[in-house]
C-alpha positions, 0 to 999 in steps of 0.5 A: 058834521066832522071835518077831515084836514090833511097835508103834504109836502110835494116835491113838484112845482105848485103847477104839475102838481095842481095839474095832476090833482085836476085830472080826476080821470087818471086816478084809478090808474094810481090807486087801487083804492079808487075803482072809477071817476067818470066825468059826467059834464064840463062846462068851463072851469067846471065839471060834474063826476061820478066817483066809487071808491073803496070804503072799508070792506065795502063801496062808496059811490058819490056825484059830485060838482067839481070847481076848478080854479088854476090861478089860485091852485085850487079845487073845490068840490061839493056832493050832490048826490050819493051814499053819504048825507053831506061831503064837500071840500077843497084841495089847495096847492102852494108853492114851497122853496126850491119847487116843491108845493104843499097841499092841502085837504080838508072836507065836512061830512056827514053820514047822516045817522045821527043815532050812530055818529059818534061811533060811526064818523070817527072810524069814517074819518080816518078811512077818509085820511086814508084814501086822501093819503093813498090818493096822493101816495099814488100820484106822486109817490116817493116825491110825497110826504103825508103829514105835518109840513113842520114835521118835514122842515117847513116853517111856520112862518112860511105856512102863515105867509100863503 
């Protein structure tokens, strides 16, 4: 299994932001990248949905169950069906000073070819990275940057205190 980790400094409150993350419906219409999310069930602060995405030169396509915790600004999300073996992660929301928010990703997948892994699951990590950065690019546009919070001014202490 590989890991993919991610983050960004938004300059939106901790709420807007986890709300705009949440709305996995709305995707599509800011990133081209994202072809279709279907909500499949909701039950509470729960949801199933079916996602294709493009991947490289081809398509991806996933169902996935998603859990929703708005007091912690949280999402997590677990495939459960799809073309990768496994893919499971969590999105994180916490607010900044002066009302901007860092977000964070991170998954595990596993492509499920263990003869070609170690060529194969480089390149589809960094075509994770960039559909996650593409994803938020187009939520939040100018108001986003993707990559290191201490690169964008944010201290380390700050980071360790959430």
């Amino acid at each position: 299994m590989r890991e993919v980790t991610l983050t960004a400094i938004v300059a939106q409150d901790a709420a807007s932001v986890y709300a705009a993350l949440a709305d996995f419906g709305s995707y599509p219409k800011h990133m081209s990248s994202v072809r279709k999310v279907e909500l499949l069930s909701r039950s509470g602060l729960s949801c199933t949905s079916a996602w294709e995405v493009e991947f490289r030169k081809g398509l991806l396509r996933w169902t996935e169950k998603d859990d929703f915790d708005p007091d912690l600004r949280r999402i997590e999300f677990a495939q459960i069906e799809g073309d990768l073996e496994t893919f499971s992660g969590v999105w994180d929301v916490s607010p900044l000073d002066a009302g901007s928010s860092l977000v964070s990703f991170s998954a595990v997948f596993d492509l499920g070819i263990p003869s070609l892994a170690a060529f194969l699951e480089p390149i589809a990590q960094n075509a994770i990275e960039e559909n996650i950065s593409r994803v938020l690019l187009g939520l939040f546009g100018a108001e986003c940057q993707v990559g290191n919070p201490i690169a964008f001014g944010v201290s380390p202490a700050s980071l360790e205190a959430m």
